[in-house]
ZADO-1210 file (C-alpha; in nm, 4 decimals, padded with zeros to 6 digits):
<atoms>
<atom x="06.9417" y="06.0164" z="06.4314" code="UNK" pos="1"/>
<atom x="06.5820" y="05.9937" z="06.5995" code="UNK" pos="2"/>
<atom x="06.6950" y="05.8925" z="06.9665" code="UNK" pos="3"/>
<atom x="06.8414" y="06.2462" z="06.9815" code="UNK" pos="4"/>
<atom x="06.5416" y="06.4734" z="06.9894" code="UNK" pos="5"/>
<atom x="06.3880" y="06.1802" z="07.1977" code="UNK" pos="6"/>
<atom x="06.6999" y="06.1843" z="07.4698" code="UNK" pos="7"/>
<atom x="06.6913" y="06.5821" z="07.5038" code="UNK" pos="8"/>
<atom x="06.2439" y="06.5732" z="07.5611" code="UNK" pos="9"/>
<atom x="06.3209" y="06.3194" z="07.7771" code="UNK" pos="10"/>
<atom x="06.5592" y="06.5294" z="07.9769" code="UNK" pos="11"/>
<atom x="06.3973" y="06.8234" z="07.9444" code="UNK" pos="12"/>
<atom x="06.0974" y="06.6488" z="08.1072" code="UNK" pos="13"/>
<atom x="06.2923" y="06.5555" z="08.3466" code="UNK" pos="14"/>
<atom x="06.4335" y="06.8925" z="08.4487" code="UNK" pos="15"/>
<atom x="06.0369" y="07.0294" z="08.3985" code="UNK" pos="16"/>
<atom x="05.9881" y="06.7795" z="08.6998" code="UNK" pos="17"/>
<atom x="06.2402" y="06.8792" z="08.9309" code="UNK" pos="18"/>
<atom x="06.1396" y="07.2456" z="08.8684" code="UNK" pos="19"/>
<atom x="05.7905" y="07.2300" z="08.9399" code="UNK" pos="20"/>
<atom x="05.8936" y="06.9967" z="09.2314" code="UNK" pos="21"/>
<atom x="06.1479" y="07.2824" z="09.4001" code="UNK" pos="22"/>
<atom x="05.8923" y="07.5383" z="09.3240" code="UNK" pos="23"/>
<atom x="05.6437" y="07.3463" z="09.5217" code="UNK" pos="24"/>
<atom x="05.8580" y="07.2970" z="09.8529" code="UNK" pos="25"/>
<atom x="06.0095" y="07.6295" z="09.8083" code="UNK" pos="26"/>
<atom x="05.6475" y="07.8200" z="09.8291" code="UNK" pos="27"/>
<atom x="05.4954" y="07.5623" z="10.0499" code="UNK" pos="28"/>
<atom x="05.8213" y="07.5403" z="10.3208" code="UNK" pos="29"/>
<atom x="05.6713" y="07.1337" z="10.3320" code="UNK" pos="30"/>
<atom x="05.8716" y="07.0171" z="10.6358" code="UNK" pos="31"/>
<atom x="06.0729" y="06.7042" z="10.5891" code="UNK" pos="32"/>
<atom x="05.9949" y="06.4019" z="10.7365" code="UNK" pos="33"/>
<atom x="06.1019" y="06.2715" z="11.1622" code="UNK" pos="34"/>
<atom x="06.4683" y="06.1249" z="11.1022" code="UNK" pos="35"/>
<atom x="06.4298" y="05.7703" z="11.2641" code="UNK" pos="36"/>
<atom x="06.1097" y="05.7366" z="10.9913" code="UNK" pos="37"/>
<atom x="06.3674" y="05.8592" z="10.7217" code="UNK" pos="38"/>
<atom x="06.6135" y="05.6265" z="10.8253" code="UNK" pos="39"/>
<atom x="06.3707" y="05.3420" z="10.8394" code="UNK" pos="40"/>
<atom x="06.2407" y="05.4441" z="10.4819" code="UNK" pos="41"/>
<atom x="06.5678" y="05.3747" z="10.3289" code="UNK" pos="42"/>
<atom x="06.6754" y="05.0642" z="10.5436" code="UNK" pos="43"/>
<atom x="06.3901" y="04.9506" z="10.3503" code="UNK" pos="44"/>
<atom x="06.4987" y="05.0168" z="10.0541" code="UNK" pos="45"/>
<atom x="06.7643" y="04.7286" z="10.1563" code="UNK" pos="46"/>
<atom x="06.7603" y="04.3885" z="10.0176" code="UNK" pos="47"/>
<atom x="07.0000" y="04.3049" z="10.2777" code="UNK" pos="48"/>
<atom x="06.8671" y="04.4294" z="10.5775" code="UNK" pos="49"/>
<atom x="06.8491" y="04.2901" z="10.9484" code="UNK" pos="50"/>
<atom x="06.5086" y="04.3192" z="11.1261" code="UNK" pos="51"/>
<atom x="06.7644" y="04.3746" z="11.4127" code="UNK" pos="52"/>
<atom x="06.9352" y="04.6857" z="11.2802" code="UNK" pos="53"/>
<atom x="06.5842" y="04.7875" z="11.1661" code="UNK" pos="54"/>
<atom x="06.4410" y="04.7458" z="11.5251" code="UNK" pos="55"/>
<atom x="06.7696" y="04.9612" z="11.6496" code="UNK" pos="56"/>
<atom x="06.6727" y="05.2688" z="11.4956" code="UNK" pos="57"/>
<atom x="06.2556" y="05.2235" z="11.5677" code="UNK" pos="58"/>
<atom x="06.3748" y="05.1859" z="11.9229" code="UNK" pos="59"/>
<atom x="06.4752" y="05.5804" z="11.9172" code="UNK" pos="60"/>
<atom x="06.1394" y="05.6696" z="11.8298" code="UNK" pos="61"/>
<atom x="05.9096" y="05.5382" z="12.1446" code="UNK" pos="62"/>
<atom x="05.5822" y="05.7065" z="11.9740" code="UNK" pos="63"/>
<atom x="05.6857" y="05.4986" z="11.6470" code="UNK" pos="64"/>
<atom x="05.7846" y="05.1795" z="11.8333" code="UNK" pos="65"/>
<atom x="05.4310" y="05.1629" z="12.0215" code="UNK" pos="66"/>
<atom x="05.2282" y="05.2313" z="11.6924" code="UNK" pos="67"/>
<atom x="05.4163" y="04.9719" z="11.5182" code="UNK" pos="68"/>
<atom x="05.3507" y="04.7332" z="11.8151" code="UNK" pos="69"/>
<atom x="04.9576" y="04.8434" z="11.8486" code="UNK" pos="70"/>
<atom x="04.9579" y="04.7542" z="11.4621" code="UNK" pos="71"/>
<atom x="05.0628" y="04.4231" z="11.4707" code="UNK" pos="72"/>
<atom x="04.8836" y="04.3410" z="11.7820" code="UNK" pos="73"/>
<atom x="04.5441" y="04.4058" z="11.6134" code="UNK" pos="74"/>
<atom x="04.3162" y="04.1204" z="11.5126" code="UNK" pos="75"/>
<atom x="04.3792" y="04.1751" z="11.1230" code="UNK" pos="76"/>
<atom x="04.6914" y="03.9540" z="11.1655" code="UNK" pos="77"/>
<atom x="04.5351" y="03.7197" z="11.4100" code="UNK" pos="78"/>
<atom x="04.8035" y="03.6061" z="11.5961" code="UNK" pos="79"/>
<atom x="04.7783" y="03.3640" z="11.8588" code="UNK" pos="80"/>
<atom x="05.0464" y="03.4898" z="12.0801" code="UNK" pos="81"/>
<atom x="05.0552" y="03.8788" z="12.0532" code="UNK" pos="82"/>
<atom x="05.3896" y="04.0266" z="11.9471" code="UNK" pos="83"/>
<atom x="05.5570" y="04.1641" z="12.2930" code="UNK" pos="84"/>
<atom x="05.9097" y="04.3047" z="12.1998" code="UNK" pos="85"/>
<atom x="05.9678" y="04.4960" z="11.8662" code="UNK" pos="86"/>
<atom x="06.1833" y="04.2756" z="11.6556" code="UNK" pos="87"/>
<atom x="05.8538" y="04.0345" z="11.7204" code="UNK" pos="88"/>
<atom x="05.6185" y="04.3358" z="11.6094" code="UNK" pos="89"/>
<atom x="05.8649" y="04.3603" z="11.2659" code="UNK" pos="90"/>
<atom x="05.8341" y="04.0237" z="11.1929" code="UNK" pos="91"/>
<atom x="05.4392" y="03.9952" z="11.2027" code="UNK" pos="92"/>
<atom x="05.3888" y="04.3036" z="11.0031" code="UNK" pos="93"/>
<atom x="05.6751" y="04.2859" z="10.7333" code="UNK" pos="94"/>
<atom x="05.8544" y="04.5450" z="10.5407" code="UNK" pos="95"/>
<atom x="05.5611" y="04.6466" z="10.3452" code="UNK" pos="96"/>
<atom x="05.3297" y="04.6824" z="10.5634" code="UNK" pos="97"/>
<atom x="05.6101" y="04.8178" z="10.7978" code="UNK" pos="98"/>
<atom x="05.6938" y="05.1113" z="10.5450" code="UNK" pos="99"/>
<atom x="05.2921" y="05.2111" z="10.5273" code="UNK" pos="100"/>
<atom x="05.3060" y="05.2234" z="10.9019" code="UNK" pos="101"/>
<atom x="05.6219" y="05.4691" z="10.9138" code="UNK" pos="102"/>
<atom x="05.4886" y="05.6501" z="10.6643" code="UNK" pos="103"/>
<atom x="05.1372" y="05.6962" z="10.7802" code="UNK" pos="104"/>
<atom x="05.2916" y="05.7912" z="11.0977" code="UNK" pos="105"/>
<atom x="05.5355" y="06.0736" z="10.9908" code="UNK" pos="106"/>
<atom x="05.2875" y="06.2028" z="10.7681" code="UNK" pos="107"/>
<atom x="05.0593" y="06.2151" z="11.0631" code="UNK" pos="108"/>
<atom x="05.2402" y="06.3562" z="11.3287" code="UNK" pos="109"/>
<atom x="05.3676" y="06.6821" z="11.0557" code="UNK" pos="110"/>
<atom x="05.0010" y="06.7306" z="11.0096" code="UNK" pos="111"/>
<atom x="04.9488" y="06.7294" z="11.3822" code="UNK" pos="112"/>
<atom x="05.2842" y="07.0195" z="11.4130" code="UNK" pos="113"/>
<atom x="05.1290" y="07.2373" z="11.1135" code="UNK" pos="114"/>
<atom x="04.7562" y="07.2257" z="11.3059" code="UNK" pos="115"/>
<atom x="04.9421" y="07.2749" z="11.6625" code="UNK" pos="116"/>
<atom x="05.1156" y="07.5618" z="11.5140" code="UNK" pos="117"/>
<atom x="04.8153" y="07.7512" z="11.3581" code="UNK" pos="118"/>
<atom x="04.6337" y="07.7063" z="11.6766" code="UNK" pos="119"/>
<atom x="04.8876" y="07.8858" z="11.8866" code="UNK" pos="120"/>
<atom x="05.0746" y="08.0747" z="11.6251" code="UNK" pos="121"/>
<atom x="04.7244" y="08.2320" z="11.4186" code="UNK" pos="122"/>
<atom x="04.9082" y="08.1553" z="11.0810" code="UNK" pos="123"/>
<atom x="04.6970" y="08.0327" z="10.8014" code="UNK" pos="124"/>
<atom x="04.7849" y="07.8593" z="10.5270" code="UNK" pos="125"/>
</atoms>
């Protein structure tokens, strides 16, 4: 008898959450994130995934590529032999650190569009 009034807050919470959250993008018109750094996101997600196939899509996005590359070439990972192709880049950084990188990126460069567009455009937030 008591899991039922527990099992409807708990959905009802739930739907409270995905309210607020279309609300939020609907008045705010948040852009969504580059597609190769949504693509990477969820090849993440991927126990099974290939640093190959991973490297495959990265490869489309040259800005993202050469960030990922300038990242794992700094001294933080002190690497004897600096990472030259990609795949190597992957590999010294690993997925975590990978997915901060794509993310940090993305999030970056829609910042950069919004302030590029309210310089030419004259809209304000």
């Amino acid at each position: 008898m008591g899991a039922a009034p527990v099992q409807s807050t708990s959905a009802l919470a739930r739907e409270n959450v995905r309210k607020y959250f279309n609300d939020v993008v609907a008045s705010h018109k948040l852009p969504s994130l580059p597609a190769v750094a949504t693509k990477v996101l969820e090849m993440i997600q991927d126990p099974d995934i290939k640093a190959q196939k991973l490297c495959r899509i990265l490869s489309d996005d040259a800005a993202l590529a050469g960030r990922i590359l300038a990242v794992s070439r700094s001294a933080s990972y002190a690497q004897r032999n600096l990472p030259t192709t990609l795949l190597g880049a992957v590999q010294v950084l690993g997925f975590r650190t990978l997915r901060n990188v794509v993310t940090a990126s993305a999030t970056h460069s829609l910042a950069s569009e919004e302030t590029e567009c309210r310089k030419h455009c004259g809209t304000t937030p």
